[in-house]
C-alpha positions as CSV (number, residue, x, y, z in Angstrom):
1,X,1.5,187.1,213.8
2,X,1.5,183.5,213.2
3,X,-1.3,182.6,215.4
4,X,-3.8,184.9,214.3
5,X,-6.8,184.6,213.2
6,X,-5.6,186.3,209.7
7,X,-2.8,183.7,209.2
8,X,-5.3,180.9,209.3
9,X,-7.6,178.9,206.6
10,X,-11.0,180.3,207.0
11,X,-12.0,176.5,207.9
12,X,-9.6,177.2,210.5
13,X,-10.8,180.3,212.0
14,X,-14.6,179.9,211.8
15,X,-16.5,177.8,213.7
16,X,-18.6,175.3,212.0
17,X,-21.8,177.1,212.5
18,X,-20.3,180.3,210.7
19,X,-18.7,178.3,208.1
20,X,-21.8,176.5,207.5
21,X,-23.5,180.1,207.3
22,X,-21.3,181.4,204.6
23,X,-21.8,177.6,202.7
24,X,-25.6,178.3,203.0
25,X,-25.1,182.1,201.6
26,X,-22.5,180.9,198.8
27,X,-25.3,178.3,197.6
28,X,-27.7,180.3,197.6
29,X,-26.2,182.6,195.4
30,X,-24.3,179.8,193.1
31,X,-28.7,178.9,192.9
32,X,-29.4,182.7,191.7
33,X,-26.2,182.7,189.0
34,X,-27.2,179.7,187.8
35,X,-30.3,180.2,187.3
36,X,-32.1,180.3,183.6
37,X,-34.7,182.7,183.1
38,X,-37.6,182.8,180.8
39,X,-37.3,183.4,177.0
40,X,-39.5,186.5,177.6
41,X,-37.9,188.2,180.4
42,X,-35.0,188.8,177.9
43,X,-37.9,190.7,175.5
44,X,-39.2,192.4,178.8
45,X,-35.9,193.1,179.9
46,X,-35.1,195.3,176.7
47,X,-38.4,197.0,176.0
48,X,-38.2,198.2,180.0
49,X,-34.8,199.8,179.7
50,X,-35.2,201.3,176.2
51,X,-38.4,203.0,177.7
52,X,-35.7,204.9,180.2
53,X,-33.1,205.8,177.1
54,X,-31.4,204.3,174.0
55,X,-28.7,202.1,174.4
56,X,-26.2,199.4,172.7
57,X,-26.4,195.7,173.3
58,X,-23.7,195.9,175.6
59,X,-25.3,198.4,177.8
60,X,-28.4,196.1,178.0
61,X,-26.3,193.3,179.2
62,X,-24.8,195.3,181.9
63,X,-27.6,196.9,183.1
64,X,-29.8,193.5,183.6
65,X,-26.4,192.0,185.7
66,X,-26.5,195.4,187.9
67,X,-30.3,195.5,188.7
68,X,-30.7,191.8,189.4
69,X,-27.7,192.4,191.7
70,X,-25.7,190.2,189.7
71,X,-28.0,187.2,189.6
72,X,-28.9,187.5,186.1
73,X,-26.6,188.4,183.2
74,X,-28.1,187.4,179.9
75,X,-25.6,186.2,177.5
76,X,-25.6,187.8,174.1
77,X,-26.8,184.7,171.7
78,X,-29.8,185.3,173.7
79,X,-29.6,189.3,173.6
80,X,-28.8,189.9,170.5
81,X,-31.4,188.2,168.5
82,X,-34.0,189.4,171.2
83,X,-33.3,192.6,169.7
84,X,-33.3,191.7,165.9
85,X,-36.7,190.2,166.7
86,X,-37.6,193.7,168.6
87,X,-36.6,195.7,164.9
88,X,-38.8,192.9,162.8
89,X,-42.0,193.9,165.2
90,X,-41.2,197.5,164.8
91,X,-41.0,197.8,168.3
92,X,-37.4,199.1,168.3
93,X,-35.2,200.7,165.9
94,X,-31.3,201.0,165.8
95,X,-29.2,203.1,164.5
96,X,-25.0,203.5,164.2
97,X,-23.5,205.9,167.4
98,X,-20.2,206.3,167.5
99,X,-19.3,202.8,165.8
100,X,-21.9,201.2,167.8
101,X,-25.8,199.8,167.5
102,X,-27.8,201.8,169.6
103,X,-31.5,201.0,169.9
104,X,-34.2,203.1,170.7
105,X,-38.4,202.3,171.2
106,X,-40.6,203.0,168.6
107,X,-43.8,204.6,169.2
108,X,-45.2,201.0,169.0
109,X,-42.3,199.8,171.4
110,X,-43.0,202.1,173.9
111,X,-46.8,201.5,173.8
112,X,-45.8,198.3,175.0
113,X,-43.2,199.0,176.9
114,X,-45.4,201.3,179.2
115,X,-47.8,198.7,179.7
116,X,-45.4,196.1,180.2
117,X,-44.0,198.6,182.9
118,X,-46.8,198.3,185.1
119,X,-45.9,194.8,185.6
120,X,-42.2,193.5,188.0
121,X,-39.2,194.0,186.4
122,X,-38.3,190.7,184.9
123,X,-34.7,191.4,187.2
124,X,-36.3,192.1,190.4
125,X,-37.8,189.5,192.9
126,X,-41.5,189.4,192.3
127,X,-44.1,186.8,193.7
128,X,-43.9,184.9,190.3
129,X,-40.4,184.8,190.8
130,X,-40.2,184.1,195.1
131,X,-38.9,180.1,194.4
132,X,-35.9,181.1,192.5
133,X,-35.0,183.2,195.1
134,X,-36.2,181.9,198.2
135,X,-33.7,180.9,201.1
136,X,-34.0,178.1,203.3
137,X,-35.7,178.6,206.3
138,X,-33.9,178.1,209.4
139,X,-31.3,179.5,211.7
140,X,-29.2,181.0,209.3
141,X,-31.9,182.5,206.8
142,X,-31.5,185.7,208.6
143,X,-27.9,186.5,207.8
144,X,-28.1,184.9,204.4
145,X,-31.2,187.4,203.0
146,X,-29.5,189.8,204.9
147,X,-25.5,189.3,202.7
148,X,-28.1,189.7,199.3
149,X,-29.3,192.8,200.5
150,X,-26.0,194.4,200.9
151,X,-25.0,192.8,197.6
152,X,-28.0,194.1,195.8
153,X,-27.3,197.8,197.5
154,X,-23.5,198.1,197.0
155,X,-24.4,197.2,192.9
156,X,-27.1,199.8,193.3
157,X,-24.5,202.5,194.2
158,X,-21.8,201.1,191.9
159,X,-24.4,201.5,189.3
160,X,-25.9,205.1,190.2
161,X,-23.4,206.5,192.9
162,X,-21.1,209.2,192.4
163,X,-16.9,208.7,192.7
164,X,-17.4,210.1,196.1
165,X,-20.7,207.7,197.2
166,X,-19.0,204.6,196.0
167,X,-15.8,205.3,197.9
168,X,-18.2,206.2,201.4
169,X,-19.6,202.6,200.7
170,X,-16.9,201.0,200.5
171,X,-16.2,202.2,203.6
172,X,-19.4,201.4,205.3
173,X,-19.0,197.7,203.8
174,X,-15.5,197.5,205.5
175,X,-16.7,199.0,208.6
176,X,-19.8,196.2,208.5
177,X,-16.9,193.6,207.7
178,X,-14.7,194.5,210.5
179,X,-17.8,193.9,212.9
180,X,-19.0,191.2,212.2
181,X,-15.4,189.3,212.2
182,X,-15.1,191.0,215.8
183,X,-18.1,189.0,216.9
184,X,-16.0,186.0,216.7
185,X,-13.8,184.2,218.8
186,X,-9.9,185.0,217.7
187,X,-8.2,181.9,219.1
């Protein structure tokens, strides 16, 4: 078992194309992480997922790292007074659940929340947003925007799939994996 492929550096077993592949996809998303978005997309953020249900601050966090696929996850000095700022403009109010804040849209909040709503999510890619995301153009582009994809959908299901769904993608991302090593040489 020594000379396989699995015993080997992963310098070792790809070639330099593929390794240079995976570099291009790890820096591209390394560019997404650390990214900064606006101060308002934190505001929009909020008033878009309050307008589905109440939640805590924690919640809020969570839910803007799952729908950006992982790109974005606001800290909570920039969360937290978002909100207080939300209470002073009577947009949102909170309330103690269960030994936690839980904030909910006023009727002023979800005036603007519903016209805010017509407008991208501040975590999804839009046109405004394209640069941030954008991948290098070239031989490898392909692959790379298709690895985000499949990031962005296995999140999707860990966020909204059943015990049964998320186990059926794991599968189909171990299936996928076991593939696409096959198309290379095992030497």
């Amino acid at each position: 078992m020594s000379d396989s492929w699995f015993s080997k550096s992963p310098k070792e077993w790809l070639s330099a194309d593929a390794w240079e592949s995976l570099d291009d996809l790890r820096n591209q998303f390394k560019r997404n992480v650390d990214m900064r978005m606006k101060r308002g997309d934190v505001r929009a953020a909020i008033l878009r997922l309050l307008l589905e249900s109440p939640m805590h601050g924690y919640q809020i966090i969570s839910e803007i790292q799952t729908r950006s696929g992982g790109v974005w996850k606001p800290s909570a000095g920039s969360v937290y007074p978002a909100l207080q700022l939300l209470v002073d403009e009577g947009l949102i109010s909170s309330h103690e659940n269960d030994g936690r804040r839980t904030y909910t849209l006023t009727d002023a909040g979800r005036d603007v929340a519903e016209a805010e709503s017509a407008t991208t999510a501040p975590w999804e890619t839009g046109t405004d947003r394209q640069d941030r995301f954008s991948i290098p153009s070239g031989p490898r582009s392909e692959l790379a925007k298709s690895g985000i994809k499949l990031a962005r959908a296995a999140a999707e299901v860990a966020r909204r799939g059943s015990t049964d769904q998320i186990a059926e993608a794991a599968k189909v991302i171990d299936e996928a994996t076991s593939k696409l090593l096959a198309m290379l040489p095992h030497n």
